[in-house]
C-alpha positions as CSV (number, residue, x, y, z in Angstrom):
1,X,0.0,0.0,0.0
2,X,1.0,3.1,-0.9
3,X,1.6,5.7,2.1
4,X,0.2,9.8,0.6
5,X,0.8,12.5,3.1
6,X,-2.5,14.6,3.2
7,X,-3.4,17.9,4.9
8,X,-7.1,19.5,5.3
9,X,-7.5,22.8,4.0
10,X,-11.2,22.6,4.6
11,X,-13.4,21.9,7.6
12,X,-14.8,18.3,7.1
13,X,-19.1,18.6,8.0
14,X,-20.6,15.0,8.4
15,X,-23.1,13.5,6.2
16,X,-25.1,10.3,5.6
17,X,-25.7,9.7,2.4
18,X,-25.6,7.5,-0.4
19,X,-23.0,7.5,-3.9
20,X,-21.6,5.8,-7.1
21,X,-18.3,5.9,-7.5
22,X,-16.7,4.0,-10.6
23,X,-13.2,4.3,-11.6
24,X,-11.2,2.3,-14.6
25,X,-12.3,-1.1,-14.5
26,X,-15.1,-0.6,-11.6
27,X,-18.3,0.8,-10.6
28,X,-19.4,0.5,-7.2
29,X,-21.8,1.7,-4.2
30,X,-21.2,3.7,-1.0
31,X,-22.2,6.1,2.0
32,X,-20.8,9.4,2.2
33,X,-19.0,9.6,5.6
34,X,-18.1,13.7,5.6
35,X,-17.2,16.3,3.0
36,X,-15.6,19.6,2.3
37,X,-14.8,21.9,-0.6
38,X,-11.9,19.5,-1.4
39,X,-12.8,16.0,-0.1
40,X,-14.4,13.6,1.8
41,X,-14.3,10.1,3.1
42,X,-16.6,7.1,1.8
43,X,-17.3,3.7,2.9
44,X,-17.9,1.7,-0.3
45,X,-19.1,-2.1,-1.0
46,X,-15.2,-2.8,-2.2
47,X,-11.9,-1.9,-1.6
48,X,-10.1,1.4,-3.2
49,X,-6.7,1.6,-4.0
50,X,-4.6,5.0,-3.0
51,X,-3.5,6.9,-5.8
52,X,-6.2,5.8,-7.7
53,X,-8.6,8.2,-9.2
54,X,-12.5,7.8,-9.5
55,X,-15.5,9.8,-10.5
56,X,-18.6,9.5,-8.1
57,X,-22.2,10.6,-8.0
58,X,-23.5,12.2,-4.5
59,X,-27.1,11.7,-3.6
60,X,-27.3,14.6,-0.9
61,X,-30.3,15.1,1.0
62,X,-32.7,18.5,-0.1
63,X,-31.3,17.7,-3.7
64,X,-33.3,17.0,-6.8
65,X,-30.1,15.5,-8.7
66,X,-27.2,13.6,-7.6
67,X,-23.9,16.2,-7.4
68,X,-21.3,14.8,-9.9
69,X,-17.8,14.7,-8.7
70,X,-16.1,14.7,-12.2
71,X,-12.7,13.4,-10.6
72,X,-11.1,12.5,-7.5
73,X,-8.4,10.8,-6.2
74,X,-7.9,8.4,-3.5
75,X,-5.4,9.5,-0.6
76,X,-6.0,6.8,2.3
77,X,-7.9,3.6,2.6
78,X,-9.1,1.6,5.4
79,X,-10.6,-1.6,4.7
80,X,-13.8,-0.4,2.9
81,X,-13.6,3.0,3.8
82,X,-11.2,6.0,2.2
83,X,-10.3,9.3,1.7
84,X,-10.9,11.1,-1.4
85,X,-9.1,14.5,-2.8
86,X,-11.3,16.1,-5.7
87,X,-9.6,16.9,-8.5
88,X,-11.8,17.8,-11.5
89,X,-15.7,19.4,-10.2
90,X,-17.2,21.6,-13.0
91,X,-18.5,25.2,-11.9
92,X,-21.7,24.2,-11.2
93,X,-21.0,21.3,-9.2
94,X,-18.7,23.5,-7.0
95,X,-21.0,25.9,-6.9
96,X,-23.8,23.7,-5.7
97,X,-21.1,21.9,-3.7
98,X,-20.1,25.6,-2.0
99,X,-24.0,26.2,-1.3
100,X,-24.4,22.5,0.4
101,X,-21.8,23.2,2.9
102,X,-22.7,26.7,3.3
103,X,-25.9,25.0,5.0
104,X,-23.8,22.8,6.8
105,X,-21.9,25.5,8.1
106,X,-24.8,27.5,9.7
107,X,-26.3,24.4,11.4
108,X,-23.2,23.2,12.6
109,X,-22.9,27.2,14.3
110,X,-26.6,27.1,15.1
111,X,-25.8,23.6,17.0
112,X,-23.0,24.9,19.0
113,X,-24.5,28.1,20.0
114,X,-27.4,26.1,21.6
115,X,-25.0,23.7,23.2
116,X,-23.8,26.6,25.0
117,X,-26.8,28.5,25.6
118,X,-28.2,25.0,27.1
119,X,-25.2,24.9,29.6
120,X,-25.5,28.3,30.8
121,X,-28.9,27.9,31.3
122,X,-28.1,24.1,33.8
């Protein structure tokens, strides 16, 4: 196995939902795990190899169609479960993509500020 150092730029914001992702010689199923402007991590019904690159389909909850990843690439694996780098998304999808996460963003801030407003209240 191949060993790729990797750094986040982006803030990874979990998510539950299913994909496609087919590279070469293979198409496959999955769960998104989390995701950010550049990434995210999958747990798919086979194996991935790092280095390897791979398109995928997102089916992401509150969306009519299915956001299309035009390329990414694998940096880590796990068993069934990986990291992916995008390398190719078209303007819409990272626009759609930058508008997803946008909503992410302002739950996860919405979320935190109760948690705190809930312990000062105790």
């Amino acid at each position: 196995m191949a060993n790729y150092s990797h750094t986040r730029t982006y803030v990874r914001f979990s998510f539950s939902s299913p994909l496609i992702i087919g590279g070469e010689s293979y198409v496959c199923e999955g769960v998104l795990r989390n995701l950010s402007l550049q990434g995210c991590s999958i747990v798919s019904d086979r194996e991935l190899t790092p280095g390897g690159m791979a398109r995928m389909s997102l089916l992401l909850p509150d969306q009519l169609r299915a956001l299309p990843i035009e390329m990414g690439r694998v940096i880590w694996t796990q068993g069934s479960e990986c990291g992916l780098e995008f390398m190719e998304l078209s303007l819409d999808s990272r626009l759609r993509l930058g508008r997803i996460l946008r909503v992410a963003l302002i739950d996860f801030l919405n979320a935190r500020k109760l948690r705190e407003y809930e312990r000062l209240v105790v």
